[in-house]
Kinemage of the C-alpha trace (Angstrom):
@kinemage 1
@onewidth
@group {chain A} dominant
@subgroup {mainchain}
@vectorlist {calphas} color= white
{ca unk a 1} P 26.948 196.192 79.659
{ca unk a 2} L 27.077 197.192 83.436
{ca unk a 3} L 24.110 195.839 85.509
{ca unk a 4} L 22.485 198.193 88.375
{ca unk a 5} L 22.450 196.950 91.711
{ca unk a 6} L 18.571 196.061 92.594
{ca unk a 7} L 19.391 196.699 96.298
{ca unk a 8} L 19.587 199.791 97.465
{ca unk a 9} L 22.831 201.288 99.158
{ca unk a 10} L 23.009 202.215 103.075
{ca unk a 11} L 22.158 206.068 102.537
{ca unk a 12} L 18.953 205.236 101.197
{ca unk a 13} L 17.961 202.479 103.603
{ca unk a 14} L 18.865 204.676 106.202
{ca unk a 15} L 16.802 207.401 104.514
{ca unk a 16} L 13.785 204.755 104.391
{ca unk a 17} L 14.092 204.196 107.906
{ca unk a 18} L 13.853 207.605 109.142
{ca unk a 19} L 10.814 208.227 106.660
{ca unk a 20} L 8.964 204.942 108.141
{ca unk a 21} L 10.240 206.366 111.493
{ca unk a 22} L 7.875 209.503 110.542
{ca unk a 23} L 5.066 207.104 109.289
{ca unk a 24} L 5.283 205.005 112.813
{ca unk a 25} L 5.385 202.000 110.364
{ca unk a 26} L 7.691 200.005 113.390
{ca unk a 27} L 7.171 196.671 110.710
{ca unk a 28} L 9.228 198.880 107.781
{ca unk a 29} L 11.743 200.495 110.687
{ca unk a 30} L 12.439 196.970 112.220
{ca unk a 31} L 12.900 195.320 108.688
{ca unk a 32} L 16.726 196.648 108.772
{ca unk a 33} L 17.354 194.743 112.411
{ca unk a 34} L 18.588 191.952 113.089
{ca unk a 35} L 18.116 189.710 116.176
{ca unk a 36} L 21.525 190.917 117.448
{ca unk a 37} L 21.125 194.480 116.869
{ca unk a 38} L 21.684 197.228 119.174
{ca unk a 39} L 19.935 200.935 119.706
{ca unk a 40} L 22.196 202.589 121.778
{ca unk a 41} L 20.579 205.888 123.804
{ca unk a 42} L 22.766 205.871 126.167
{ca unk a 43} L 25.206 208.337 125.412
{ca unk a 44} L 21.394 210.460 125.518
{ca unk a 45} L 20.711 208.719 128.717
{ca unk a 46} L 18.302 207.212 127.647
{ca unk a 47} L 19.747 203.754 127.742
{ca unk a 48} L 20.419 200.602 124.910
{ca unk a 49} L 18.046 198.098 123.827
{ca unk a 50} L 19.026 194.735 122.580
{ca unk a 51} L 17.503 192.680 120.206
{ca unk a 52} L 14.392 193.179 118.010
{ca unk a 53} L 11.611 192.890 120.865
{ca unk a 54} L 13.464 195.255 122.531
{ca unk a 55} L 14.394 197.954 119.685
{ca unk a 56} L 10.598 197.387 118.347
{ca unk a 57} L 9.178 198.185 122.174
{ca unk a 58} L 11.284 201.179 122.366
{ca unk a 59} L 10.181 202.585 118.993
{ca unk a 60} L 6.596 201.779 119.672
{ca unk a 61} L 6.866 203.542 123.454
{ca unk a 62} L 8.423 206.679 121.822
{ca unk a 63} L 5.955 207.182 118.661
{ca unk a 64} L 3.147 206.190 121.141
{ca unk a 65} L 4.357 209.162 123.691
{ca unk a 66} L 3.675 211.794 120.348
{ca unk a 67} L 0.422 213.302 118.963
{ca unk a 68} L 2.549 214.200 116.215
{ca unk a 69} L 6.011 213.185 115.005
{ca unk a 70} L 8.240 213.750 112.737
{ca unk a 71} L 11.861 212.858 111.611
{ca unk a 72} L 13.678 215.440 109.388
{ca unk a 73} L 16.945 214.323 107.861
{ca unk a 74} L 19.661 216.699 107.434
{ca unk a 75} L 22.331 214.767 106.296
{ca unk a 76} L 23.151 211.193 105.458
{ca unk a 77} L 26.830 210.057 104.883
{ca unk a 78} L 28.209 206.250 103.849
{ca unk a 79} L 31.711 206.427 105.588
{ca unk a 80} L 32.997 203.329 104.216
{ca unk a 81} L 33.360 199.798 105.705
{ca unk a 82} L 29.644 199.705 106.863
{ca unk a 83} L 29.715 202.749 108.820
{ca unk a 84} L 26.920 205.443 108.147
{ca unk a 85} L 26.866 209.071 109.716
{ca unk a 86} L 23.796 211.012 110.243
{ca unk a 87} L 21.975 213.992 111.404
{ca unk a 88} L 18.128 213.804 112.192
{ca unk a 89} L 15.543 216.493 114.090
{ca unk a 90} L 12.540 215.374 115.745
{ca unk a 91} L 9.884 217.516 116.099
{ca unk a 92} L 6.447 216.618 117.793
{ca unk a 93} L 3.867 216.957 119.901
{ca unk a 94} L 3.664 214.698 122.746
{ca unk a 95} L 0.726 213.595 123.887
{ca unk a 96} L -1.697 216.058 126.269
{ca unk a 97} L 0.319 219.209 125.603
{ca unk a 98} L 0.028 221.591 123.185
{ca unk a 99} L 3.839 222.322 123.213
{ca unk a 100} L 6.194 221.489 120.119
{ca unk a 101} L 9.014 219.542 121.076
{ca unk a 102} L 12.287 219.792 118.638
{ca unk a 103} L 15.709 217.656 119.441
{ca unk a 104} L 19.007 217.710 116.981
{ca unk a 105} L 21.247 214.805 117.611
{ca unk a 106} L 23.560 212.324 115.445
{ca unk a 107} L 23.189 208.814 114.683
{ca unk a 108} L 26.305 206.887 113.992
{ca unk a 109} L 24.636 202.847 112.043
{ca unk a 110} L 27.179 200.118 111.907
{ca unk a 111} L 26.104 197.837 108.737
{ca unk a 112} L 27.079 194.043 109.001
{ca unk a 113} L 25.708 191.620 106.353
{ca unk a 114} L 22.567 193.644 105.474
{ca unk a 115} L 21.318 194.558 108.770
{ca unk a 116} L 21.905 197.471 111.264
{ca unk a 117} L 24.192 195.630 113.941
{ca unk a 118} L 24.016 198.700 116.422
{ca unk a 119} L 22.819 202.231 115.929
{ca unk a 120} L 24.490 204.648 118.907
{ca unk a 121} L 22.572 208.214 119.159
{ca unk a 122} L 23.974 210.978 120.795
{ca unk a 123} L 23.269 214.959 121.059
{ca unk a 124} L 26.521 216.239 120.569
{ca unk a 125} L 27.220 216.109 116.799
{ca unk a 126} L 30.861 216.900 116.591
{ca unk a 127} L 31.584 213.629 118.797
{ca unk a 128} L 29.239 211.628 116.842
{ca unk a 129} L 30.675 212.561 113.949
{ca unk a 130} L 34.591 211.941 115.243
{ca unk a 131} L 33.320 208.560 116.986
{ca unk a 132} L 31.369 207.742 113.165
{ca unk a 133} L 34.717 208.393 111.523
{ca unk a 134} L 37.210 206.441 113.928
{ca unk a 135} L 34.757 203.628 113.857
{ca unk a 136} L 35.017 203.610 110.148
{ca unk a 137} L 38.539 203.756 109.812
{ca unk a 138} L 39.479 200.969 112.399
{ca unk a 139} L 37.028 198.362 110.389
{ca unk a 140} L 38.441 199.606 107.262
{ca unk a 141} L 41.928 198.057 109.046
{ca unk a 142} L 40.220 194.795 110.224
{ca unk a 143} L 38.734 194.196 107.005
{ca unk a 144} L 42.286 194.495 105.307
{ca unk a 145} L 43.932 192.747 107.910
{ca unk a 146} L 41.803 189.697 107.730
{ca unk a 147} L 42.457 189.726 103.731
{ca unk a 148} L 46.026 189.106 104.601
């Protein structure tokens, strides 16, 4: 008899993130950093934050700057050796306008040992999604090249 995994894969922790993300629930966001981790704006310009405080402060700066927020998920993809590929809209409200803000961009999450080691963001989807795939191919080599 096969047993079912009780933990659930990176697609739908990554999927649980962006929902929290929509919630503001920072606690159920940061639960998937580690005190290493990375959140990488810059290619955005926007910057990187290291470490938890910092990630958390971020997150808490960017909900706080919205009336209303929301994360919509277009597409999640597990590329293999930890690497996971995705494609998320914001849409809000920031706070004292009455404008609706919308922004497209990819998020490329590198995986190590059950926590997010560095999530990079950018706006142009076509190099995220060559940068997600590189980076998922050259630790697919390192991992088989430290079994041998």
């Amino acid at each position: 008899m096969s047993e079912k995994s009780t933990t659930p894969d990176l697609v739908e922790r990554t999927r649980r993130g962006f929902d929290a993300g929509s919630r503001r629930d920072v606690e159920a966001v940061m639960s998937d950093y580690g005190p290493e981790s990375v959140w990488d704006m810059s290619p955005v310009g926007l910057g990187a934050y290291e470490g938890q405080v910092a990630i958390r402060r971020f997150f808490e700066d960017w909900w706080g700057s919205y009336r209303e927020y929301r994360n919509q998920v277009e597409e999640i993809l597990d590329l293999g050796n930890g690497v996971i590929f995705n494609v998320v809209r914001i849409e809000g409200r920031p706070v004292g306008s009455d404008a609706y803000t919308r922004l497209r961009y990819a998020g490329i999450g590198e995986w190590v040992e059950g926590v997010i080691r560095r999530t990079t963001n950018y706006t142009d989807i076509d190099a995220a999604r060559a940068a997600a795939e590189r980076l998922a191919e050259s630790r697919g080599r390192r991992s088989r090249s430290m079994r041998e």
